[in-house]
C-alpha positions as CSV (number, residue, x, y, z in Angstrom):
1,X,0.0,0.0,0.0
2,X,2.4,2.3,0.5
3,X,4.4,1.5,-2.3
4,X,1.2,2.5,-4.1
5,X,0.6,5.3,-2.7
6,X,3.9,6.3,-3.5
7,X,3.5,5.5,-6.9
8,X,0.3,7.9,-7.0
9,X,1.9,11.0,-5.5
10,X,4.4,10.6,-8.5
11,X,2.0,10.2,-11.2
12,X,0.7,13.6,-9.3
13,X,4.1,15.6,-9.7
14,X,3.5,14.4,-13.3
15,X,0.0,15.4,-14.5
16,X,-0.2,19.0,-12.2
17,X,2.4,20.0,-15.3
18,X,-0.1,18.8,-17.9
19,X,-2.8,20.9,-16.5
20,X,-0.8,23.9,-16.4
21,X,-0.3,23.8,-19.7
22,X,-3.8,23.2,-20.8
23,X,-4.8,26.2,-18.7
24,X,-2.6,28.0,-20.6
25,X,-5.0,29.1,-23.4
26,X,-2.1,30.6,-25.1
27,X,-0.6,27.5,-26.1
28,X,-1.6,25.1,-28.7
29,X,-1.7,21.3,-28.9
30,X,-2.3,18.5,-31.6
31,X,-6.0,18.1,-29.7
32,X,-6.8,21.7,-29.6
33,X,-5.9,21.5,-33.7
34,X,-7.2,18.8,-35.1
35,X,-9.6,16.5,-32.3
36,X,-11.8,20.1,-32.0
37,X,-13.4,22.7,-33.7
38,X,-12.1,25.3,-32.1
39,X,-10.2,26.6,-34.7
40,X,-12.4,25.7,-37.8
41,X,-12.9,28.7,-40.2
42,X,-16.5,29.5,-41.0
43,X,-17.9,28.4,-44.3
44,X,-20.0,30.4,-47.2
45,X,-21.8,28.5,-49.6
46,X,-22.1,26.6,-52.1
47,X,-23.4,30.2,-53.8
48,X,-24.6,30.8,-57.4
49,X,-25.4,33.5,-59.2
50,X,-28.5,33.9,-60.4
51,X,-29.5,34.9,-64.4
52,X,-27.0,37.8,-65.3
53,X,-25.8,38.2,-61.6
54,X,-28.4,40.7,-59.8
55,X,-28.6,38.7,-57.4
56,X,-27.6,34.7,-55.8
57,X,-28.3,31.6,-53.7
58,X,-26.6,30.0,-50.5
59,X,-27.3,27.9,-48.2
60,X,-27.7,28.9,-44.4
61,X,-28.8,26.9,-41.2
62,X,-32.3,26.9,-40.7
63,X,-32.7,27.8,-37.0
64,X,-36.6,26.3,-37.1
65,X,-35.4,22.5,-38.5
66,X,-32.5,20.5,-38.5
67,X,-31.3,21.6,-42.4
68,X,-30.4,24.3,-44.3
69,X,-32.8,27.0,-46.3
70,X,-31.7,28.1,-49.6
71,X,-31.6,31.6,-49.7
72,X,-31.8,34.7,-52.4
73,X,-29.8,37.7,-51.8
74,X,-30.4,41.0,-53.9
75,X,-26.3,41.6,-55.1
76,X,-26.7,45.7,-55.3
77,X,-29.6,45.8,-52.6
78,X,-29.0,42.9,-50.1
79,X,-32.7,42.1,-49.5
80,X,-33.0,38.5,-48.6
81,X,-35.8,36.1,-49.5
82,X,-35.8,32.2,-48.7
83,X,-36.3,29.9,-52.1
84,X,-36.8,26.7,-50.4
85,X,-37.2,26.0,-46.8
86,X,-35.3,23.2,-45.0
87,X,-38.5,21.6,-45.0
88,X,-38.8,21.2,-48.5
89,X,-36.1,19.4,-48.9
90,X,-37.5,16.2,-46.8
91,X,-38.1,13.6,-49.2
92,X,-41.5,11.9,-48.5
93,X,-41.5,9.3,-45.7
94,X,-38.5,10.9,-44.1
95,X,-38.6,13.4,-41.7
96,X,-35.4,14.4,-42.0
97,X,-34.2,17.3,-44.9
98,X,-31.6,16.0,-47.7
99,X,-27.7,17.0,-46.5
100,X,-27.3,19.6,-49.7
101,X,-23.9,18.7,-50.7
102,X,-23.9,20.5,-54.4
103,X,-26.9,22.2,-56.3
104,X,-27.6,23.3,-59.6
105,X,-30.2,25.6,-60.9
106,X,-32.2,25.0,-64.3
107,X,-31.7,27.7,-66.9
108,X,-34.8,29.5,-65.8
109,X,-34.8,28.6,-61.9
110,X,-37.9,27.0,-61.9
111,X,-36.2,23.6,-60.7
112,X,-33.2,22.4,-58.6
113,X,-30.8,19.7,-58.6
114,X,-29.9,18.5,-55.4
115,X,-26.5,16.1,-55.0
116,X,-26.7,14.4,-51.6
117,X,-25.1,10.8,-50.1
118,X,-21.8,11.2,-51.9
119,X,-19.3,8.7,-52.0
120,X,-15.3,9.1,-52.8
121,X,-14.7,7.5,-56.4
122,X,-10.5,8.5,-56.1
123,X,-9.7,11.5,-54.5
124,X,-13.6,13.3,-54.7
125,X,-17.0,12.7,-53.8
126,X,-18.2,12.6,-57.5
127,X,-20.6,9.3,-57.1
128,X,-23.8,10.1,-55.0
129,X,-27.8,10.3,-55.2
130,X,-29.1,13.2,-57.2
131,X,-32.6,14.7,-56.4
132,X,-34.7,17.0,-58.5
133,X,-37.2,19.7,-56.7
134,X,-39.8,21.6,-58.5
135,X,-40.3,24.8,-56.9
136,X,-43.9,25.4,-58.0
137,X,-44.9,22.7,-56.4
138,X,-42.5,21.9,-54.3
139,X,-42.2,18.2,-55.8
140,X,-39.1,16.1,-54.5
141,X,-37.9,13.0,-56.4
142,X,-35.0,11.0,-57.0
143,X,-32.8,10.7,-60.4
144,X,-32.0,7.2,-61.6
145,X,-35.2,5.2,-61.2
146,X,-35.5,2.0,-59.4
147,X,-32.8,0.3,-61.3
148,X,-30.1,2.7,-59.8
149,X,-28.9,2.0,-56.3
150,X,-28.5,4.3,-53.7
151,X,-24.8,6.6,-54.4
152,X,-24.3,5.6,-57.8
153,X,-24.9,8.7,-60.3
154,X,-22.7,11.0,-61.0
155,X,-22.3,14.4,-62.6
156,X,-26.1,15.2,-63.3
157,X,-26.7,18.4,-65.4
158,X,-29.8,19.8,-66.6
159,X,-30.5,20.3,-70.2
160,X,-29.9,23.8,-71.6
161,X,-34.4,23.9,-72.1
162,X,-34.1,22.4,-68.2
163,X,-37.1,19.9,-69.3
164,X,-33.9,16.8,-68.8
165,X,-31.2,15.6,-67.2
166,X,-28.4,13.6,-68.2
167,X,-25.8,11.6,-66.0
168,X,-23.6,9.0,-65.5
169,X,-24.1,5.6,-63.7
170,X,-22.1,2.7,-63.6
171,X,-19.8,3.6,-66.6
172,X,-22.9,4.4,-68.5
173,X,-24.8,7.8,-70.1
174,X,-28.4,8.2,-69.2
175,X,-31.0,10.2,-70.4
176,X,-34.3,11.4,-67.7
177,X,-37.1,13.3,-68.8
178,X,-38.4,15.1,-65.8
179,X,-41.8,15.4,-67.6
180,X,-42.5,11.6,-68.2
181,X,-40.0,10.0,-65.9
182,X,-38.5,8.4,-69.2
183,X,-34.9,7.3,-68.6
184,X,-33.4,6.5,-72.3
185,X,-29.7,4.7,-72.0
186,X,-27.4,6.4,-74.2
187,X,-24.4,4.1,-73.8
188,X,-25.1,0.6,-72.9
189,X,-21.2,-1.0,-73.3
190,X,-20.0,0.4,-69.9
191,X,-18.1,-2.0,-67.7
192,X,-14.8,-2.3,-65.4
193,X,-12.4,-1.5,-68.8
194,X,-15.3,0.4,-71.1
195,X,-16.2,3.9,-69.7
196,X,-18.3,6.4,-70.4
197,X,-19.0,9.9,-69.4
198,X,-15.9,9.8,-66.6
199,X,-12.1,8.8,-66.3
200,X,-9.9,6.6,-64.5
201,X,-7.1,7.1,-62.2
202,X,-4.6,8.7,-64.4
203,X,-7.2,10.9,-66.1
204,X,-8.6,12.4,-62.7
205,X,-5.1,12.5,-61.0
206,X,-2.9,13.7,-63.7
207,X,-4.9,15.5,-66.5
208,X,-8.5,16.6,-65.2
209,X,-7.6,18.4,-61.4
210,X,-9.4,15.5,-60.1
211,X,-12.6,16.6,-60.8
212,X,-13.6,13.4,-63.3
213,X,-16.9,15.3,-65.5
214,X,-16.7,13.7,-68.4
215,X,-19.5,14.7,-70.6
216,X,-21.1,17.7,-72.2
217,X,-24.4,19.1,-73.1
218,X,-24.6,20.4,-76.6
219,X,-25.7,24.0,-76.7
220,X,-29.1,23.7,-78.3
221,X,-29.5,20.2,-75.8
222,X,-30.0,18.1,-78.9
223,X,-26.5,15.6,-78.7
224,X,-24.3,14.9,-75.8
225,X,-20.4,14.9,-76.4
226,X,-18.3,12.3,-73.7
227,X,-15.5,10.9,-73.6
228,X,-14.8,6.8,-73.7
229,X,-12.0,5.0,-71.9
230,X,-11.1,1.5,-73.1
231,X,-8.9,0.5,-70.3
232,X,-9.0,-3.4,-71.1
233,X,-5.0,-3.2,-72.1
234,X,-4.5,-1.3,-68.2
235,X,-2.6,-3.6,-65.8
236,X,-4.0,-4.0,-62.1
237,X,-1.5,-2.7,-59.5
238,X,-2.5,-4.4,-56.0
239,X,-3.5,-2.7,-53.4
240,X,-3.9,-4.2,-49.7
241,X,-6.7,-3.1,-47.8
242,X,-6.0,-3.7,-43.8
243,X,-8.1,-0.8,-42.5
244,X,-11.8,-1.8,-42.4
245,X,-12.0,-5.8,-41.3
246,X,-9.9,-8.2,-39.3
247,X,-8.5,-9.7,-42.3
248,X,-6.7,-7.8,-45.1
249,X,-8.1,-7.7,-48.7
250,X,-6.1,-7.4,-52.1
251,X,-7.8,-4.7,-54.4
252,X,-7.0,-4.2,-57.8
253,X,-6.3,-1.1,-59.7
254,X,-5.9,-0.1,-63.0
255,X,-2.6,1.5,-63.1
256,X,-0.1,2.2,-66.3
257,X,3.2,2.1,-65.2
258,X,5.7,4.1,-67.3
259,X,6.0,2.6,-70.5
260,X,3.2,0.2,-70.0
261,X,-0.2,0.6,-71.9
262,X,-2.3,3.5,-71.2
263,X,-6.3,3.7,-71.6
264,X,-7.5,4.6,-75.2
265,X,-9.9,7.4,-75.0
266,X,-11.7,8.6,-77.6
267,X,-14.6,11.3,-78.2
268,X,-18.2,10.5,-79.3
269,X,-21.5,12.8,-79.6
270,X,-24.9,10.7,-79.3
271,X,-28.3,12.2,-79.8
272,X,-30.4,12.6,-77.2
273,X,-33.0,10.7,-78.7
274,X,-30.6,7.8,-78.1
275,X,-29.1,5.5,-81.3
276,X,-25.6,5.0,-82.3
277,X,-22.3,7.4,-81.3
278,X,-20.5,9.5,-83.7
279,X,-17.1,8.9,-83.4
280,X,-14.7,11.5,-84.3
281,X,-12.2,10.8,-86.6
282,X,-8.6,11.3,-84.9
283,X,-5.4,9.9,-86.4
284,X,-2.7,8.6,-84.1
285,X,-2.6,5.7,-81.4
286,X,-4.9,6.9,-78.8
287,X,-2.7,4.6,-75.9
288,X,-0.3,7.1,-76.4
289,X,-2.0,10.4,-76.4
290,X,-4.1,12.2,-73.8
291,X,-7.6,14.1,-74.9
292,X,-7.0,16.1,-72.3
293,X,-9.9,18.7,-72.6
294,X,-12.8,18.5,-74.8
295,X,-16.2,21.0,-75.1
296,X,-18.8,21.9,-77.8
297,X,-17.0,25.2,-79.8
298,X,-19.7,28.1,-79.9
299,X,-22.6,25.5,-80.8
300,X,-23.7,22.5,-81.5
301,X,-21.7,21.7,-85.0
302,X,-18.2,21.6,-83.9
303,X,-16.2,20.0,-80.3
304,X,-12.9,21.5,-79.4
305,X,-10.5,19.1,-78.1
306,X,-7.0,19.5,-76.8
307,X,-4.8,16.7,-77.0
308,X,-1.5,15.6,-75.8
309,X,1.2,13.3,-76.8
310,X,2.5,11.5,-74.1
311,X,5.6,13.2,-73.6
312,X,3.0,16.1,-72.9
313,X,5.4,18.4,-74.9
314,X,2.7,18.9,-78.0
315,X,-1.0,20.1,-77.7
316,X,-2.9,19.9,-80.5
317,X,-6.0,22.2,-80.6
318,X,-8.7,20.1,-82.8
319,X,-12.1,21.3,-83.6
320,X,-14.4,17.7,-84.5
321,X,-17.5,18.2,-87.1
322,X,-20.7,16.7,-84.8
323,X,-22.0,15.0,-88.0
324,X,-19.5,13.5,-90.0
325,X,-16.7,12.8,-87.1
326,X,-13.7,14.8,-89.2
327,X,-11.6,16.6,-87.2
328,X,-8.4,18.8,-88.1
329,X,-6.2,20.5,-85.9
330,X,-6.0,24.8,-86.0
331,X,-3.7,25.2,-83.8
332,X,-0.3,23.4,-82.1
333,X,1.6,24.4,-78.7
334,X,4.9,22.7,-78.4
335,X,7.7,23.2,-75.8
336,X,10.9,21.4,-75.1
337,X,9.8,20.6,-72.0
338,X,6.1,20.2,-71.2
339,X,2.9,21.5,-72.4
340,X,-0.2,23.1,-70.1
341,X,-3.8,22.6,-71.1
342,X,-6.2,25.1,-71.1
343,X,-9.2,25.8,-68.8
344,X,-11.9,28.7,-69.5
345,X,-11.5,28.9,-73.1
346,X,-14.2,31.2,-74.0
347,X,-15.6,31.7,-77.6
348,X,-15.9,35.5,-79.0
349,X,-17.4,37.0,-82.0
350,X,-20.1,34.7,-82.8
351,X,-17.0,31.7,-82.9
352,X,-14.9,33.6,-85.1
353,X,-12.5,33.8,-82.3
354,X,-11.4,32.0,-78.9
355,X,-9.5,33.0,-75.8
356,X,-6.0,31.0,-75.2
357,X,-3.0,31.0,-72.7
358,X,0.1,30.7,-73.5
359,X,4.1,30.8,-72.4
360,X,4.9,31.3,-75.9
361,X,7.0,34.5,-75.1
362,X,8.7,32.7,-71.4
363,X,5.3,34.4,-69.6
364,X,1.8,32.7,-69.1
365,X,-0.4,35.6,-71.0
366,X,-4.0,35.7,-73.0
367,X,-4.3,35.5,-76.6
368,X,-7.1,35.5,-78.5
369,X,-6.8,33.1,-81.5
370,X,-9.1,32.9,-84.7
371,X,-11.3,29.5,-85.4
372,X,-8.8,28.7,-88.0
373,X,-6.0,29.3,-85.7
374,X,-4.2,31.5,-88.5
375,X,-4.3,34.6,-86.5
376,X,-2.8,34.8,-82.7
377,X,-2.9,38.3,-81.3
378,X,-1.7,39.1,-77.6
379,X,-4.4,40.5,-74.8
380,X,-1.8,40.4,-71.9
381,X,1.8,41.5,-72.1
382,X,4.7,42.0,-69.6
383,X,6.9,40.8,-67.5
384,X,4.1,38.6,-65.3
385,X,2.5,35.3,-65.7
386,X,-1.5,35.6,-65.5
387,X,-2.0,32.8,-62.8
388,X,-6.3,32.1,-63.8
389,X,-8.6,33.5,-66.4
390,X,-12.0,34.2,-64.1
391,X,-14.0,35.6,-66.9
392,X,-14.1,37.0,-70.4
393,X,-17.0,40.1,-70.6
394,X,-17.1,40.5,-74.3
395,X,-19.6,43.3,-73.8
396,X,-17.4,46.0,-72.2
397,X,-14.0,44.0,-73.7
398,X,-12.3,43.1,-70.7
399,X,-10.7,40.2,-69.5
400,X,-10.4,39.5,-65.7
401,X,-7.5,37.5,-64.1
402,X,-5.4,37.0,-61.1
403,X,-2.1,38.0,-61.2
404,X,0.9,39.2,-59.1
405,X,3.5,40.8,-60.8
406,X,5.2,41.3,-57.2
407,X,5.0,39.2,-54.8
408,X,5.0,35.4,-56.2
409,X,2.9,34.2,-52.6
410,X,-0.3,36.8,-53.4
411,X,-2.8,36.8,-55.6
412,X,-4.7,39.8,-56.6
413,X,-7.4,40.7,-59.6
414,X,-6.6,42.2,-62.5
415,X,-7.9,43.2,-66.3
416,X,-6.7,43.9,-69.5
417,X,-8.6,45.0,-72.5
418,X,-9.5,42.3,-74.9
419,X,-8.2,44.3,-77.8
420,X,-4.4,44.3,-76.7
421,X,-4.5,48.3,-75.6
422,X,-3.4,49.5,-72.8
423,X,-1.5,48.2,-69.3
424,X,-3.8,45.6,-67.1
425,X,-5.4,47.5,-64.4
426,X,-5.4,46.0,-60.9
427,X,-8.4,45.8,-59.1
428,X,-7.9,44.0,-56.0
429,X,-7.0,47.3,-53.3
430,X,-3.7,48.4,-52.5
431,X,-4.3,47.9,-49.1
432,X,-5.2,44.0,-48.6
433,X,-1.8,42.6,-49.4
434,X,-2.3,38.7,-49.3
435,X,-4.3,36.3,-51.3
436,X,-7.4,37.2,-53.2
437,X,-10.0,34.8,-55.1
438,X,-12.9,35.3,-56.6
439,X,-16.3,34.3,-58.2
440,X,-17.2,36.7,-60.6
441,X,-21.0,37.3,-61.8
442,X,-21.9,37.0,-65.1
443,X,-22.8,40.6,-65.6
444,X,-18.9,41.1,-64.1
445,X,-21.1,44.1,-62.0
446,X,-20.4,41.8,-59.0
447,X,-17.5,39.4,-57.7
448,X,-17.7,37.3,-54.4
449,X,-14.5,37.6,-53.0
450,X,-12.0,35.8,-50.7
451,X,-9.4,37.0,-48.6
452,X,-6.6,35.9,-46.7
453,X,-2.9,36.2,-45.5
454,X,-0.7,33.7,-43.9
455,X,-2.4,33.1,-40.0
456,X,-5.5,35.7,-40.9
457,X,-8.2,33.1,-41.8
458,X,-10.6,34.2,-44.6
459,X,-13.0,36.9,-44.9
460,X,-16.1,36.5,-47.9
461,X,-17.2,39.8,-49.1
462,X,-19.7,40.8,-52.0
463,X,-17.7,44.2,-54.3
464,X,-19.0,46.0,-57.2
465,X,-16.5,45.9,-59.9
466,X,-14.6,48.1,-61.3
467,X,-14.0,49.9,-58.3
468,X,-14.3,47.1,-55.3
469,X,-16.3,49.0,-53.4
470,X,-17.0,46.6,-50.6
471,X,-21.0,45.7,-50.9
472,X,-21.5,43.5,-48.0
473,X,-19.2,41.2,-45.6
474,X,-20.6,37.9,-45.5
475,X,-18.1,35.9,-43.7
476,X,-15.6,37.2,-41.0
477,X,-14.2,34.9,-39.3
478,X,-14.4,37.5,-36.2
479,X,-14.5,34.5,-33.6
480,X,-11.9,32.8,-34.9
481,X,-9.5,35.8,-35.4
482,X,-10.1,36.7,-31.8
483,X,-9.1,32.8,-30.7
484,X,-5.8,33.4,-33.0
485,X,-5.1,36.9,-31.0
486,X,-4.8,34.9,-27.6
487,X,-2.6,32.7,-29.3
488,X,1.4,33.0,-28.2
489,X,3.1,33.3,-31.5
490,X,6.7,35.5,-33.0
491,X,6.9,36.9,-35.9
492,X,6.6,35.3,-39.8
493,X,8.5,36.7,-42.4
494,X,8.5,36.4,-46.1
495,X,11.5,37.2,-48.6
496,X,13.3,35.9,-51.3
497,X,17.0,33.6,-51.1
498,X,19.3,35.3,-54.0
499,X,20.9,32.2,-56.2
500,X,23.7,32.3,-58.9
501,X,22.0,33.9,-62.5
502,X,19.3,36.7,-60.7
503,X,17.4,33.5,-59.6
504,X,15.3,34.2,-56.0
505,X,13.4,31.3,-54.8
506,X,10.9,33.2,-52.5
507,X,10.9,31.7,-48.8
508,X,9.3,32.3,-45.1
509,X,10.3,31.9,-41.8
510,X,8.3,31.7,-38.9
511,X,10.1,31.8,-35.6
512,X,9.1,31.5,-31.6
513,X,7.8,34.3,-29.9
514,X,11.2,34.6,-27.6
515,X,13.4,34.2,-30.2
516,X,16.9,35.0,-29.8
517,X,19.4,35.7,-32.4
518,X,21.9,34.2,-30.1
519,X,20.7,30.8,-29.8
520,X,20.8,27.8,-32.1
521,X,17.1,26.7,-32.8
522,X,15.9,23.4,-34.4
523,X,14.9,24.3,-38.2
524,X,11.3,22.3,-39.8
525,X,12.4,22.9,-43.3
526,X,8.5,22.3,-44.9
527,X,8.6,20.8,-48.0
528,X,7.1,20.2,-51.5
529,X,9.5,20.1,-53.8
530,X,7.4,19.1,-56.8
531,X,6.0,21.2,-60.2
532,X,2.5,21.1,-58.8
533,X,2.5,22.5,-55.6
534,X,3.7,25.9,-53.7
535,X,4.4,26.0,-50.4
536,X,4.7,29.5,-49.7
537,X,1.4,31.2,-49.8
538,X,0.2,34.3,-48.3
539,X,-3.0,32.7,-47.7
540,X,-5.0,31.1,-45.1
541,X,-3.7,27.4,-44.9
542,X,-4.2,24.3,-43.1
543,X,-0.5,24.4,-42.1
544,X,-0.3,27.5,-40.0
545,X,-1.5,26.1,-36.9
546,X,0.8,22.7,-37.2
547,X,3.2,25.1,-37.6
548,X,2.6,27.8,-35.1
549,X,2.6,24.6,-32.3
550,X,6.3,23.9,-33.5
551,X,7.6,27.4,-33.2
552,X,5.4,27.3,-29.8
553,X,7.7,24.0,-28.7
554,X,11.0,25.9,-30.0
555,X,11.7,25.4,-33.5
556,X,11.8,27.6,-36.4
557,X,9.9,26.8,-39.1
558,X,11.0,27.4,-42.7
559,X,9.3,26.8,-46.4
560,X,11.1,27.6,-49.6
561,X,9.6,27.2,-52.9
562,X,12.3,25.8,-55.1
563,X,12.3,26.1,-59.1
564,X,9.5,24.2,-60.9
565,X,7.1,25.0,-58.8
566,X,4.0,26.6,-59.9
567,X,4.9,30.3,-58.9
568,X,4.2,32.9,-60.7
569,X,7.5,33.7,-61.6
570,X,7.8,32.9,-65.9
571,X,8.3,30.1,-68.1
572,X,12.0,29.4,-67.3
573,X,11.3,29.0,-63.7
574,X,8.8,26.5,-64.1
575,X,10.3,24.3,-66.5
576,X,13.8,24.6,-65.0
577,X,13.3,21.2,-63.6
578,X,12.3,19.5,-67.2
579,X,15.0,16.3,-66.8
580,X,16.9,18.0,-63.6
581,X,14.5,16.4,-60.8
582,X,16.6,15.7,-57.6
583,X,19.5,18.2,-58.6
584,X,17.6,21.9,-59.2
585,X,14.7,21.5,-56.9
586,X,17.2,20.5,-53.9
């Protein structure tokens, strides 16, 4: 007994320490972090805009039911008005409302497309059950009719009239008419190795940004365009499965190795009335090129495709005739090194013309390119890479993009006139150094933006462009900032390391709040290393914290983004690393 007791005064001396610690609010641990919420940033959305942009939806906690209402807000006026009430969205026999995970509207808002009980397919929850809610009368029903079981469709879209919707189950395309209930199978070959409407691994990981849509609505809703996989030539890698069950399981997954056989993809367009697919007509051994984008080119005639070789140094630009499958190339980007696809190509001039990025002259800048690709004439110029094209307004000739001719780590909006003239005017202000992003309305009269800097979590507002005049803030994070302020922390610094040539690779340091120059400290050297990832971001980040808690325990912490990766800092940068990984990026 009194060896015991012993025992317990000492496991006493022990755990009065622990407390101490924990009372000290200033002081982080991995529990506080990640087994809490205490430091979760608040959340806005999903939000659409609405017809030309006057005014959009979200979703907001109903305080009356366990759910969420979805919610119009005015853009210029702010008036609010519920669309749908959390109780609307309990399907009949439940008494509980559908978890809104994603929503669409129809073209004239009449209906809604609910996505709800997703499941992970790789990376994302693309595979789920897909609802459709008239608002007149407030009907509910289920997509996919009895045959489809529960978390199986994927990437619903209404037609362009909004009278169907087409999606993908099971490697296969479907057809529903939301006036009969008619489901009409568009592809019927869809298996393990055949498929239809989406991707497999290497498509989703390496070419599509995980997101794995792969079908399109023709713009007057009469044809479909999708892409087929023929994976049957794809070797299974094995994967063990020890997680979920006493025993371990061996799953197999189709994986090309380097040099082994890839998937053959090809492009089709079906009619909606159903029948057989239109193939399009491309020469070359599809195992060893990439479609890697693909989308209907100003109307229903002609798809645009871009497609890589499978050294990804070549992307041919290819416009496919609908009806009779030909398809010719208009335009070719090569590089020593690698080729970028495209995202937000946007068709001007009734299709005469088409919006492009290139590196062509060592900087990532907007051209605009005629449909027979003859004629390439710059929008954007200068010494900067233009990061993301948000929109094209065709109207009032403008282009909007981020940029940061500066500060690689930021992000900040910018324009340019669409005709070449002029320098690009910066819209973000002056004032908020840090990261900005935004959704831009289709009338570009509004933008809902987000911003952030390194350890200042995000605040949501609603501007008026040009000027970004602040409308409304929407999201503030005001609880969360004042939980950081308690917080012990030193000081964060960001700056460039000076290399041989003019090279700087741009760096931070965050250090302890008693630092002394004096001392030797352990260094956390965080690292990416790779060409699709930065490290050091002026943003809001799921790292700071982790972080903070080290330089809290003694160590500095240090991130520097090495040549190749994604920064905004030209051509030669990036592609630095072409044949050099493990000597230029270390």
């Amino acid at each position: 007994m009194i060896r015991l007791a012993y025992a317990f005064i000492g496991l006493l001396t022990l755990v009065a320490p622990v407390r101490a610690q924990r009372a000290d609010s200033s002081l982080l641990s991995v529990q506080r972090i990640y087994g809490t919420r205490e430091f979760r940033s608040q959340s806005f959305g999903p939000a659409r805009w609405l017809g030309d942009g006057s005014s959009y939806t979200t979703l907001e906690d109903s305080e009356a039911e366990k759910g969420q209402n979805l919610v119009r807000y005015d853009s210029e006026r702010g008036e609010r008005e519920v669309l749908i009430a959390a109780r609307q969205f309990i399907p009949q026999g439940d008494s509980v409302p559908l978890q809104v995970e994603e929503y669409a509207w129809s073209p004239d808002a009449r209906m809604l497309l609910i996505f709800t009980n997703t499941q992970p397919v790789w990376r994302l929850n693309t595979r789920g059950d897909y609802w459709v809610l008239e608002r007149a009368t407030g009907r509910l029903r289920r997509l996919g009719g009895s045959e489809a079981k529960p978390s199986t469709l994927m990437f619903a879209k209404f037609s362009p009239d909004g009278r169907k919707v087409a999606y993908v189950r099971e490697n296969n395309l479907y057809l529903e008419d939301l006036g009969s209930g008619s489901i009409t199978p568009l592809t019927t070959d869809g298996s393990r190795v055949i498929i239809n409407g989406t991707f497999d691994w290497v498509y989703e990981e390496e070419l599509m940004n995980y997101y794995a849509d792969g079908w399109r609505w023709s713009p007057d809703g009469q044809s479909i365009a999708y892409w087929q996989l023929n994976a049957d030539q794809v070797r299974d890698f094995s994967l063990i499965n020890n997680t979920d069950s006493l025993y371990s399981r061996v799953i197999p997954v189709q994986y090309p190795k380097a040099g082994e056989a890839n998937s053959a993809a090809r492009v089709g367009i079906v009619s909606v009335a159903g029948g057989p697919t239109r193939w399009l007509e491309i020469e070359g051994d599809p195992r060893n090129h990439y479609i890697a984008r693909m989308d209907w080119a100003a109307g229903s005639n002609e798809v645009m495709l871009q497609r890589l070789n499978r050294l990804q140094n070549t992307n041919e630009i290819m416009l496919g005739d609908a009806r009779t499958g030909k398809a010719r190339t208009v335009l070719t980007e090569r590089d020593s090194t690698w080729v970028d696809v495209v995202d937000n190509v946007t068709w001007l001039n009734g299709g005469k013309n088409f919006t492009w990025l290139s590196e062509r002259d060592g900087w990532s800048h907007v051209y605009l390119v005629s449909r027979d690709g003859k004629s390439t004439k710059p929008v954007t110029r200068g010494a900067f890479d233009v990061v993301k094209v948000l929109g094209t307004d065709e109207r009032g000739g403008w282009v909007y993009y981020l940029a940061s001719p500066d500060q690689p780590s930021q992000r900040y909006l910018y324009r340019s006139r669409l005709d070449g003239r002029g320098s690009p005017e910066r819209l973000s202000p002056r004032a908020d150094s840090g990261t900005h992003a935004y959704d831009i309305a289709p009338n570009f009269r509004y933008a809902l933006e987000t911003y952030s800097r390194y350890g200042q979590p995000p605040v949501v507002r609603l501007v008026r462009l040009p000027g970004h005049e602040i409308l409304r803030t929407l999201i503030d994070n005001a609880g969360l900032r004042g939980r950081l302020a308690t917080l012990r922390k030193g000081s964060v610094e960001f700056f460039s390391i000076p290399l041989e040539g003019g090279i700087k690779l741009p760096a931070f340091l965050m250090k302890p709040a008693d630092f002394d120059s004096t001392r030797k400290y352990p260094l956390l050297l965080h690292v990416y290393g790779g060409p699709g990832n930065s490290t050091v971001n002026d943003a809001w980040g799921s790292y700071y914290l982790w972080h903070l808690l080290l330089t809290q325990q003694g160590y500095v912490v240090a991130s520097v983004d090495n040549r190749g990766t994604p920064a905004p800092l030209g051509r030669a940068w990036r592609k630095s690393v072409y044949g050099q990984l493990g000597v230029l990026e270390t």
